[in-house]
C-alpha positions as CSV (number, residue, x, y, z in Angstrom):
1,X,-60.2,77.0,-22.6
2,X,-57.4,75.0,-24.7
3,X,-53.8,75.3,-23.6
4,X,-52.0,75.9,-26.7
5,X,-49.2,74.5,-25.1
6,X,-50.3,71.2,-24.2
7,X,-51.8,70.9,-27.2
8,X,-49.0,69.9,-29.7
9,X,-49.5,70.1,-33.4
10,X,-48.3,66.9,-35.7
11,X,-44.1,67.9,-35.8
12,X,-42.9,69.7,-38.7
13,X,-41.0,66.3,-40.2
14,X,-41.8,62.5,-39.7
15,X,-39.2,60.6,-37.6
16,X,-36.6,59.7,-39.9
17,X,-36.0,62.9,-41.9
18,X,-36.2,64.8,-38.0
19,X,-33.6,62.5,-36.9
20,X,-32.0,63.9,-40.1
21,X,-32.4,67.8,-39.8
22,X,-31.1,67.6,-36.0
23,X,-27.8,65.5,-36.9
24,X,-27.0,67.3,-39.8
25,X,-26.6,70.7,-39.0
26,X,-24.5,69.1,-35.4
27,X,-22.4,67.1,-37.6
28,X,-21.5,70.0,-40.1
29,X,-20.6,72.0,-36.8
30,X,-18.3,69.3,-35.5
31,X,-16.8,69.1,-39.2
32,X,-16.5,72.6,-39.3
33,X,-14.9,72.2,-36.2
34,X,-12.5,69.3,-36.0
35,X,-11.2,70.7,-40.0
36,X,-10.5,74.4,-38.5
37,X,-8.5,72.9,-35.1
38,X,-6.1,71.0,-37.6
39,X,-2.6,70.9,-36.9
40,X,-3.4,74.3,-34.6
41,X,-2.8,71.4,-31.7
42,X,0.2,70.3,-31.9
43,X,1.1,73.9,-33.3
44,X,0.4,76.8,-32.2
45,X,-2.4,76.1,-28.9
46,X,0.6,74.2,-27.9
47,X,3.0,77.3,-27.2
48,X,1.0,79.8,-26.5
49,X,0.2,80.7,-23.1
50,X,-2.7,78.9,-20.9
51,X,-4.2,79.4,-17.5
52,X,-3.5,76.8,-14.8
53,X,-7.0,75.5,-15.6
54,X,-6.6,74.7,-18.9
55,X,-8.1,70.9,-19.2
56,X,-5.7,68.4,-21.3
57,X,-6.5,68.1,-24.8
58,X,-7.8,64.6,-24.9
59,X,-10.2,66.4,-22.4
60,X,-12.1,68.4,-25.5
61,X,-13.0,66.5,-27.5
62,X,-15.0,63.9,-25.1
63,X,-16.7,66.9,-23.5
64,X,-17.6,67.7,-27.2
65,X,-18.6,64.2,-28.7
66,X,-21.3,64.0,-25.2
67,X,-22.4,67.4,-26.3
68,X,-22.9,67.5,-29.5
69,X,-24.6,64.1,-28.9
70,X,-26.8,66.0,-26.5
71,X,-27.6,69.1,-28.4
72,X,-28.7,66.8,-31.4
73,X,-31.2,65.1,-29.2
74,X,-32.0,68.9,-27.9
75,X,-33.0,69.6,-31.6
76,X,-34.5,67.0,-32.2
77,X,-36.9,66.9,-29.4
78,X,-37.9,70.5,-30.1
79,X,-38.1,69.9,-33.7
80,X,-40.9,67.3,-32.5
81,X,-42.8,69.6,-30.6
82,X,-43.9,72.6,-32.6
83,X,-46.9,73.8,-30.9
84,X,-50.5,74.7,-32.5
85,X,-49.7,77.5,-34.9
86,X,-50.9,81.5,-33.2
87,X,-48.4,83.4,-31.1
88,X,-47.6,80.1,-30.1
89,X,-46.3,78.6,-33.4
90,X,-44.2,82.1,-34.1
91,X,-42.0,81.6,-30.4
92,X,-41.7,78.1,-31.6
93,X,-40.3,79.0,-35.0
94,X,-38.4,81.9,-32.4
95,X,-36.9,79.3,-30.4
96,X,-36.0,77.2,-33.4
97,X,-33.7,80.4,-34.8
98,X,-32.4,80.9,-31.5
99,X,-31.2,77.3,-31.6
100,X,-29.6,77.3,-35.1
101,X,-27.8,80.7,-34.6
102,X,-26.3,79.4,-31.6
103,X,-25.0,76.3,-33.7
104,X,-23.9,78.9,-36.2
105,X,-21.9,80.4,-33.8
106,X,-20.6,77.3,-32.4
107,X,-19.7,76.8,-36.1
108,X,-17.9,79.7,-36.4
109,X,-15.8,80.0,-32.9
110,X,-13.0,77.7,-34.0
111,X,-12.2,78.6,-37.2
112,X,-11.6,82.4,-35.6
113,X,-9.7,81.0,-32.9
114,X,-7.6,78.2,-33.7
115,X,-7.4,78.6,-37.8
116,X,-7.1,82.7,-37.6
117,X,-5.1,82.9,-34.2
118,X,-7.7,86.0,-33.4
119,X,-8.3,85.0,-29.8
120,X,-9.9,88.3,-29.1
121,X,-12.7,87.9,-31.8
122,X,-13.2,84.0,-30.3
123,X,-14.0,85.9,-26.9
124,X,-16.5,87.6,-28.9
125,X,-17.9,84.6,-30.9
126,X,-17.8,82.8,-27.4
127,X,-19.5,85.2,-25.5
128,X,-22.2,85.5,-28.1
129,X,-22.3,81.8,-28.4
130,X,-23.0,81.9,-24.7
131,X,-26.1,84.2,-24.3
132,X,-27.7,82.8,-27.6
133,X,-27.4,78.9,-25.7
134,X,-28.9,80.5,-22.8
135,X,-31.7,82.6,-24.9
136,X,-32.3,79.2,-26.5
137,X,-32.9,77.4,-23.3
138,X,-35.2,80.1,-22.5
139,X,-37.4,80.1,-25.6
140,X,-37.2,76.3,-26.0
141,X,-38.0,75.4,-22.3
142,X,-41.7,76.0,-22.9
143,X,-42.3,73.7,-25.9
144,X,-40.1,70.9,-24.8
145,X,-38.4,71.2,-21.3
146,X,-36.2,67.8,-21.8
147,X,-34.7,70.2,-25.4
148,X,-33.6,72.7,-22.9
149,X,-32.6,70.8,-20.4
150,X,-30.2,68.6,-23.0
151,X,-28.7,72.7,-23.2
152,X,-27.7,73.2,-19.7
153,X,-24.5,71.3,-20.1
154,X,-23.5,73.1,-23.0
155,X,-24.6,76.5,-21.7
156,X,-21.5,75.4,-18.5
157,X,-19.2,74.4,-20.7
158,X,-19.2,77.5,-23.1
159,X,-19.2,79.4,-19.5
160,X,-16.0,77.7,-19.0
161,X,-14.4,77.7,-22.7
162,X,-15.4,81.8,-22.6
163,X,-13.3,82.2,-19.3
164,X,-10.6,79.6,-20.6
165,X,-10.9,81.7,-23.8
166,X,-11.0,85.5,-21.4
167,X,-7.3,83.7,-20.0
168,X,-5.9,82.7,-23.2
169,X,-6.4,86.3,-24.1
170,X,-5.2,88.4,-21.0
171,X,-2.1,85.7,-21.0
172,X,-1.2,86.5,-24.2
């Protein structure tokens, strides 16, 4: 009997244009991003009220640069190993959605905190963001587990940004 799993079928693109399809979507994140924070720094996340855990700001974006760094490897590694096509192939293209909709909602987190002020609704984004890295460490540990274990950093430090975000919000 064949074990669909340890089988691995030739990866959806050749090196060089996977390399390509796992930075991209990262980087436009990060654009998305580093645009939407803006002058909200030295603005308006500077007076409004923080918990006493709040890291500095320099803090952020290193934590982010490593991350980001890591969930690009993450994608690509799983974009490398898409499995023989079955049941198999369809949690593969599952885990693949999973990934991108998590990155979509990484996306979308700071433009609805820091360029809309609606710290509420980035609890929400956060908290989504949160169970769709962990759903996607769940889906993707089978195909690749290096992919999801690239995620378990990012998975803690959403946990954290959601509390720091949970503070941000009861404070003010």
């Amino acid at each position: 009997m064949t074990d669909h799993l340890a089988v691995p079928a030739r990866p959806v693109l050749p090196t060089l244009p996977r390399i390509a399809a796992a930075i991209l979507p990262v980087a436009l994140a990060t654009a998305v991003g580093s645009l939407s924070t803006g002058s909200n720094i030295e603005g308006w996340y500077a007076v409004i009220r923080k918990p006493s855990f709040n890291p500095p700001n320099w803090a952020f974006p290193v934590a982010w640069t490593i991350l980001y760094t890591m969930i690009a490897v993450s994608l690509w590694r799983l974009l490398g190993a898409r499995p023989v096509a079955g049941p198999t192939g369809r949690a593969w293209w599952l885990a693949l959605a999973a990934f991108l909709a998590q990155l979509a909602l990484n996306a979308a987190w700071t433009p609805v905190f820091f360029a809309a002020h609606a710290i509420g609704a980035g609890l929400v984004v956060s908290l989504a963001m949160l169970v769709m890295i962990l759903w996607t460490i769940r889906l993707s540990w089978r195909f690749d587990r290096a992919a999801a274990g690239l995620l378990v950093p990012y998975a803690a430090w959403v946990a954290f940004a959601t509390l720091l975000n949970a503070a941000i919000w009861q404070l003010n």
